[in-house]
C-alpha positions in Angstrom: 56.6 -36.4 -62.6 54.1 -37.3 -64.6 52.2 -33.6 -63.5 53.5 -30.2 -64.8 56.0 -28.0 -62.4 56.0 -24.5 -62.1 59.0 -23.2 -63.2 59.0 -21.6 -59.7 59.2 -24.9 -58.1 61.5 -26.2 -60.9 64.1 -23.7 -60.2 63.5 -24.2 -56.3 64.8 -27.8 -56.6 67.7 -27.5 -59.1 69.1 -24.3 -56.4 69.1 -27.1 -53.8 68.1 -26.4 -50.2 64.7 -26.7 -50.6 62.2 -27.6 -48.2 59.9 -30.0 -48.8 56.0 -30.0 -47.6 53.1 -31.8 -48.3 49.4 -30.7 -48.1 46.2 -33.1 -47.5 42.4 -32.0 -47.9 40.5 -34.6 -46.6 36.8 -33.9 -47.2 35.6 -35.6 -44.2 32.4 -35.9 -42.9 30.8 -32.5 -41.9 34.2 -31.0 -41.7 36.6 -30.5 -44.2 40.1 -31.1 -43.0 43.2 -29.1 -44.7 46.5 -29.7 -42.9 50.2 -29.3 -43.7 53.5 -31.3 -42.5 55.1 -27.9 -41.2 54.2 -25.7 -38.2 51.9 -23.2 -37.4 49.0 -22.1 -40.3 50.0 -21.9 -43.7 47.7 -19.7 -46.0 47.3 -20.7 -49.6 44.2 -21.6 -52.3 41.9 -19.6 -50.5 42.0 -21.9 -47.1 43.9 -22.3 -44.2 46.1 -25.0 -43.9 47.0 -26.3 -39.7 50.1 -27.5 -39.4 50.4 -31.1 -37.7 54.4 -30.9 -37.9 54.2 -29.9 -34.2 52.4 -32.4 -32.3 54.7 -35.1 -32.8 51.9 -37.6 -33.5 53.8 -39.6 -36.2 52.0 -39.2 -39.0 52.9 -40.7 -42.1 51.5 -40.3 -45.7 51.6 -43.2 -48.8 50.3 -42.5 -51.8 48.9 -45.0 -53.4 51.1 -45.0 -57.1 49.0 -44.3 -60.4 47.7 -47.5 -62.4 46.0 -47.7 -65.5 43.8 -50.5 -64.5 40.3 -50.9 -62.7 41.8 -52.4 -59.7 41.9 -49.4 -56.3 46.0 -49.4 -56.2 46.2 -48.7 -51.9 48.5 -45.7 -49.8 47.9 -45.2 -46.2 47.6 -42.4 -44.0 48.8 -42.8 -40.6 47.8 -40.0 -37.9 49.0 -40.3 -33.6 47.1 -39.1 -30.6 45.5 -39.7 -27.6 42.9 -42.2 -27.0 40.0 -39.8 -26.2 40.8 -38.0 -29.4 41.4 -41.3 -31.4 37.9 -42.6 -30.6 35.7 -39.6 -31.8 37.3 -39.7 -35.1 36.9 -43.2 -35.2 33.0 -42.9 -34.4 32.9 -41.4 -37.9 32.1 -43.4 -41.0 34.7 -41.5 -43.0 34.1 -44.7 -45.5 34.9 -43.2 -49.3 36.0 -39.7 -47.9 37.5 -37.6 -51.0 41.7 -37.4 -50.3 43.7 -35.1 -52.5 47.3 -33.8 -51.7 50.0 -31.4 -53.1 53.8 -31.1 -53.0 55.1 -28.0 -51.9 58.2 -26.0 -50.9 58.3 -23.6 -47.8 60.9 -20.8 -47.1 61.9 -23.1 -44.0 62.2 -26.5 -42.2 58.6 -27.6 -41.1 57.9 -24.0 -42.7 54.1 -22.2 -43.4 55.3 -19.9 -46.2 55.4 -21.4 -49.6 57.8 -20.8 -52.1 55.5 -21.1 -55.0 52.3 -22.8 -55.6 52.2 -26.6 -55.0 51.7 -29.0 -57.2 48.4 -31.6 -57.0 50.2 -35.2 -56.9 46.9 -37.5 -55.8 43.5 -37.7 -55.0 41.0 -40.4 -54.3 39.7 -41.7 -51.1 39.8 -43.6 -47.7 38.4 -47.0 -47.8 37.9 -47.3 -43.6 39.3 -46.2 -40.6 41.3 -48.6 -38.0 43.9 -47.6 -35.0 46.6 -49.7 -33.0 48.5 -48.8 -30.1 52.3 -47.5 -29.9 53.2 -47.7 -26.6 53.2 -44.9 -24.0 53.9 -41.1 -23.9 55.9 -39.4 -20.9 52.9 -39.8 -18.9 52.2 -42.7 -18.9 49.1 -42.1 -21.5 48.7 -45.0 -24.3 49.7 -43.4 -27.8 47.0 -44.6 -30.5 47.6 -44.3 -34.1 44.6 -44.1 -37.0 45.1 -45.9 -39.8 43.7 -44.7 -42.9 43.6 -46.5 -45.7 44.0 -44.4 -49.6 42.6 -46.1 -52.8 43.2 -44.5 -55.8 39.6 -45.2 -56.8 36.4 -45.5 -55.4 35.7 -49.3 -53.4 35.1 -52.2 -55.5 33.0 -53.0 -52.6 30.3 -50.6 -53.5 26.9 -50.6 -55.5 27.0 -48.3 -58.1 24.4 -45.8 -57.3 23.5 -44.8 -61.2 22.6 -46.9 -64.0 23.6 -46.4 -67.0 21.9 -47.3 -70.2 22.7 -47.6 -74.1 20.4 -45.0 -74.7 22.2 -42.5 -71.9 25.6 -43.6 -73.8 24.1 -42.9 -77.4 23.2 -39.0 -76.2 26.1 -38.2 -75.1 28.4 -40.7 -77.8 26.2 -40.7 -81.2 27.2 -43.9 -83.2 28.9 -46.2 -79.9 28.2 -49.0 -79.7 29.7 -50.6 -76.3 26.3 -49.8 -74.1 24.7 -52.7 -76.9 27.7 -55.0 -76.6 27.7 -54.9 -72.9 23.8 -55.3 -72.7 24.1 -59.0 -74.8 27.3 -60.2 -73.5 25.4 -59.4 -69.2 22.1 -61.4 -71.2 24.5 -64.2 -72.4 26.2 -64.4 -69.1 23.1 -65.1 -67.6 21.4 -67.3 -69.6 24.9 -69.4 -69.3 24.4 -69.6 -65.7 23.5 -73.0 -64.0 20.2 -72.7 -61.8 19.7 -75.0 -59.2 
């Protein structure tokens, strides 16, 4: 991993055993969401973490991978439920959402104890909110999954909503000189545009 371990966690996986967990804080709209793949509440950073191991709602978690580049790399989040339940979370713009999650290791399968403090593996955000339909539960109710979709870096799509000058960059960077170079080469890629 390109993140430290704690030797805790290090000497966890080399005893073998070990079980795996993964925690998500989704800082959604109005109400910030912590939840864990095991069962029951597990306790740790200060918060309390639900465990969604239980509901059998298919969820599934891709992390986008790390790139070094400008372009938002994409993951997906993928979250089951009932269609009642499916439609009020998908009344929310949760459009640019912060995502971060953690590796862990519990005490036991789907377990709420950890082993030692997990580590931080991603963050970054959801760039919109979808669902589709899987078919039907036992009662005959039609299972709906969200589909949230994890960029590594803020939408493309966007405005930026600062502007930033040459004089900003010189008081923070004394002596640099790309805010000046940027400024001519956006005035020479306008004056090389054709107007009709």
């Amino acid at each position: 991993m390109a993140r430290g371990v704690d030797p805790a966690m290090t000497a966890a996986l080399a005893a073998g055993g070990y079980h795996a967990a993964v925690l998500v804080f989704v800082d959604w709209p109005g109400d910030p969401v912590r939840v864990h793949s095991g069962i029951g509440t597990l306790a740790w950073g200060g918060h309390d973490w639900i465990g969604i191991g239980v509901h059998g709602m298919g969820g599934r978690l891709t992390l986008p991978g790390e790139r070094s580049g400008i372009a938002a790399t994409e993951g997906q989040a993928v979250l089951g439920g009932l269609p009642d339940d499916i439609d009020a979370i998908l009344a929310t713009d949760a459009r640019e959402a912060a995502v971060q999650a953690w590796a862990g290791i519990t005490t036991e399968r789907a377990g709420n104890v950890l082993v030692c403090p997990p580590v931080h593996v991603w963050a970054g955000y959801i760039d919109g909110l979808s669902d589709s339909e899987d078919g039907t539960d036992a009662k005959g109710n039609i299972l709906r999954r969200i589909i949230a979709p994890l960029v590594s870096r803020q939408s493309q799509r966007l405005s930026p909503s600062a502007y930033h000058t040459d004089e900003d960059q010189q008081a923070e960077f004394p002596g640099d000189t790309a805010g000046r170079w940027l400024r001519a080469a956006r005035t020479r890629m306008q004056a090389e545009v054709v107007k009709f």
